[in-house]
Residue frames as qw, qx, qy, qz and C-alpha x, y, z in Angstrom:
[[0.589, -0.640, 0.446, 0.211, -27.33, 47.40, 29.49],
 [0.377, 0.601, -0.614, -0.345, -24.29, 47.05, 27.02],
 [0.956, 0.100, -0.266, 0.078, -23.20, 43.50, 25.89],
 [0.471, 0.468, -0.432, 0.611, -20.15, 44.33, 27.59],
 [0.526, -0.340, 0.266, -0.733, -21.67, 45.82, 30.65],
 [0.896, -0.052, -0.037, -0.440, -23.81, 42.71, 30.94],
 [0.910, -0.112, -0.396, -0.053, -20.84, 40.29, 30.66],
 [0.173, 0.409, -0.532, 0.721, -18.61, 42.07, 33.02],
 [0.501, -0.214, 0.436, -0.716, -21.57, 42.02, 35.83],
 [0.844, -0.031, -0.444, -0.299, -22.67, 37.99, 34.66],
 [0.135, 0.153, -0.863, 0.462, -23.33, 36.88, 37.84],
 [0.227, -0.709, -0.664, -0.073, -26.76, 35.61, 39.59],
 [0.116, -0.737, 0.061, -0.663, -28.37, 39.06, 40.84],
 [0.621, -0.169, -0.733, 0.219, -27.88, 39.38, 44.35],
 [0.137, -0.816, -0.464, -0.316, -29.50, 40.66, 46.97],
 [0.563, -0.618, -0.042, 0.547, -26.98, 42.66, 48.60],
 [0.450, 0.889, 0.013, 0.082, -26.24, 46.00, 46.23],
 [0.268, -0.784, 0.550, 0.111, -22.88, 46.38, 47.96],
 [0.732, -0.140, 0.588, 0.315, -21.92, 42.91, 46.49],
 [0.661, 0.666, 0.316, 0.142, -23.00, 44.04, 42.86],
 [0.300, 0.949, -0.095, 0.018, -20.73, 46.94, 43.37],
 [0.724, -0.429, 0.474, 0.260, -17.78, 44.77, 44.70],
 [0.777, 0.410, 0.454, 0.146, -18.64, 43.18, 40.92],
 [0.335, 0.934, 0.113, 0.060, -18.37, 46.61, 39.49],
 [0.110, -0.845, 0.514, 0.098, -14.70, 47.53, 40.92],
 [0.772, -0.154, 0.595, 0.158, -13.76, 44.06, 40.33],
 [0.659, 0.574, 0.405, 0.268, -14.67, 44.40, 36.61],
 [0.156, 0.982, 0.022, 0.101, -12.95, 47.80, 36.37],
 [0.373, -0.660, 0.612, 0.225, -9.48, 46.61, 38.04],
 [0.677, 0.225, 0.662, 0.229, -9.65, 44.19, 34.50],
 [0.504, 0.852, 0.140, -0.025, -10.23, 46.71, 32.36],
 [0.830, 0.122, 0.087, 0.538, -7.11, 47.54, 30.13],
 [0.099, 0.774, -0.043, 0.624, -7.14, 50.91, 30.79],
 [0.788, -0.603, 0.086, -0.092, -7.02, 50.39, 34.62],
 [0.825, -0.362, 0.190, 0.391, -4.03, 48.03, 34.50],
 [0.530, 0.457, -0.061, 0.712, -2.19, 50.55, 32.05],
 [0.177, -0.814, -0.079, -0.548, -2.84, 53.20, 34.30],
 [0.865, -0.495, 0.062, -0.056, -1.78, 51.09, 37.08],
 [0.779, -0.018, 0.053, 0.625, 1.74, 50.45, 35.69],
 [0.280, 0.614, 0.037, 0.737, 2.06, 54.01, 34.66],
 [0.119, -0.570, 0.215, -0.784, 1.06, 55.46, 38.16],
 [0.051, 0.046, -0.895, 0.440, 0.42, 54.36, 41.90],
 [0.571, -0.149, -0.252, -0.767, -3.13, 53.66, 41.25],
 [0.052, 0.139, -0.986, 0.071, -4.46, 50.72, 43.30],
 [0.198, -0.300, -0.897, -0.259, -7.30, 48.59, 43.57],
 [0.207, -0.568, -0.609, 0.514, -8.74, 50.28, 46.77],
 [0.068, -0.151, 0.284, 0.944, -8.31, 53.38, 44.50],
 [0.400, -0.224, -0.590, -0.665, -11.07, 51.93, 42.26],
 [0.229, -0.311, -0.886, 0.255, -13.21, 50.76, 45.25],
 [0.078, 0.726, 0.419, -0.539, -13.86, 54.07, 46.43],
 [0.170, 0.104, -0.339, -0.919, -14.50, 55.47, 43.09],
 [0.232, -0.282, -0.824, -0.432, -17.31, 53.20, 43.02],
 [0.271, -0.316, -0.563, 0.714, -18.29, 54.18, 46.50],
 [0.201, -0.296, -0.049, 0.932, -18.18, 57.27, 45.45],
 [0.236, 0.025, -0.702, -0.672, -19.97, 57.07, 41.94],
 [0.398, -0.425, -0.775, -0.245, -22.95, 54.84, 43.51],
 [0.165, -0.448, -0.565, 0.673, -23.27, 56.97, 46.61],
 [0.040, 0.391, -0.159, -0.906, -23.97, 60.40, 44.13],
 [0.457, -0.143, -0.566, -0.671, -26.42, 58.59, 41.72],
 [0.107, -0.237, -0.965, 0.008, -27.93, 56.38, 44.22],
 [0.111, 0.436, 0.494, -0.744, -30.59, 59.07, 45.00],
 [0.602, 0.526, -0.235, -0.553, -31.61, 60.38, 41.26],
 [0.396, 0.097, -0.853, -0.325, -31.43, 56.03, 39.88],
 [0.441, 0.034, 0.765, -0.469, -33.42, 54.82, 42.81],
 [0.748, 0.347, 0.030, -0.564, -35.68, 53.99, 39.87],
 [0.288, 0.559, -0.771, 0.098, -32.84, 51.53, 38.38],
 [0.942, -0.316, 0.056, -0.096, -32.96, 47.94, 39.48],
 [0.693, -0.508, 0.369, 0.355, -29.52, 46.54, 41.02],
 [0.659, 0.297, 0.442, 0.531, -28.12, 45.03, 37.27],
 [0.292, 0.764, 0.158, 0.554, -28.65, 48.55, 35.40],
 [0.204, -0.975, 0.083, -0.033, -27.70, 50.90, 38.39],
 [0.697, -0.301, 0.466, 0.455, -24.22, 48.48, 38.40],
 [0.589, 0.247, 0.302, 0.707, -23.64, 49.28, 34.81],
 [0.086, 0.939, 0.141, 0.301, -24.43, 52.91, 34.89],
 [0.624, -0.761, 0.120, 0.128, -21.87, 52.72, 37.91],
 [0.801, 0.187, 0.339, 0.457, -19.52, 50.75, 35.49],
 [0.568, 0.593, 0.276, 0.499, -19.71, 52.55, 32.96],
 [0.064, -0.956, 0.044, -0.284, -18.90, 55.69, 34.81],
 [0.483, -0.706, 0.474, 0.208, -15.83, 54.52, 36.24],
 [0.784, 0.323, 0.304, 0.435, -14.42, 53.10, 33.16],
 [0.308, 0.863, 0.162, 0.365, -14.88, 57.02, 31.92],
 [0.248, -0.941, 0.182, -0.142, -13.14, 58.49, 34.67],
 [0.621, -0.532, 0.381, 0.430, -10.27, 56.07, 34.48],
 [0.635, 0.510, 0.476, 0.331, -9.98, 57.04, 31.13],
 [0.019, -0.976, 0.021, -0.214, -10.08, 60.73, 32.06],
 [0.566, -0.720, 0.353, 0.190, -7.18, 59.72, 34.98],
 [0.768, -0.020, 0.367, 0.524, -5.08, 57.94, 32.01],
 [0.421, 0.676, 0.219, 0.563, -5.21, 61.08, 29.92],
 [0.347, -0.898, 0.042, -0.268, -4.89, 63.57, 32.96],
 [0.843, -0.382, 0.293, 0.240, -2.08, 61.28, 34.24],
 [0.720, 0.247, 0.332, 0.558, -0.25, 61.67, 30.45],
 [0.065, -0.935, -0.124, -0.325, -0.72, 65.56, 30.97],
 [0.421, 0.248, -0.508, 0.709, 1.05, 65.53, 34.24],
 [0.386, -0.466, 0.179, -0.776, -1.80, 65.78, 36.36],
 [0.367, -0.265, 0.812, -0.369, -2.79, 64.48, 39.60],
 [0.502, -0.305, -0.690, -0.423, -4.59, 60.94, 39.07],
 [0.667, -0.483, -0.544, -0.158, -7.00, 59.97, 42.11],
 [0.410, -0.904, 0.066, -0.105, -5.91, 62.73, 44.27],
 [0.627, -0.574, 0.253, 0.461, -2.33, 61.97, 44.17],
 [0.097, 0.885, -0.239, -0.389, 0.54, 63.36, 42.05],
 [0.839, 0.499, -0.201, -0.077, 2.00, 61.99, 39.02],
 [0.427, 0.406, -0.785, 0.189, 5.43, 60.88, 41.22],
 [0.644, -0.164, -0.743, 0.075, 3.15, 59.09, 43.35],
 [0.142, -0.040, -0.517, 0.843, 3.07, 61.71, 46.22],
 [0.093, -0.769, -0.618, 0.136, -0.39, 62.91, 47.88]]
């Protein structure tokens, strides 16, 4: 796990994976790409929830090996990338998180 990774998720482990990934969207609405993306387009927290959702629902079969802490940052780290993709897809003129750059579905 990055050093980053690691202090974004510093929290006792706990035994409820759904909380870790709470952690995970929590730590991703912080990220400075997020909250630019957020002023630049109608992106909202619940946005980033169910990317994680989404993201930990699609690996949780092929990480089952993964223990909570590393399947959270693999989760992390893969929504960091994809708001990254939505801030550059968003400066294109494309849709970010299923809605259209003026904010329509």
């Amino acid at each position: 796990m990055s050093d980053a990774n690691a202090s974004d998720l510093n929290r006792a482990p706990s035994p409820h994976p759904g909380d870790r990934l709470h952690a995970v969207a929590e730590a991703v609405t912080h990220d400075p790409q997020f909250v630019d993306l957020q002023a630049r387009a109608d992106v909202r927290a619940a946005d980033v929830e169910d990317l994680v959702a989404e993201v930990a629902a699609r690996l949780r079969s092929v990480c089952a090996h993964l223990d909570d802490d590393h399947f959270a940052a693999l989760v992390l780290d893969i929504a960091r990338t994809k708001v990254r993709f939505a801030s550059r897809d968003l400066s294109m003129g494309l849709p970010v998180f299923g809605r259209n750059p003026s904010g329509r579905s």
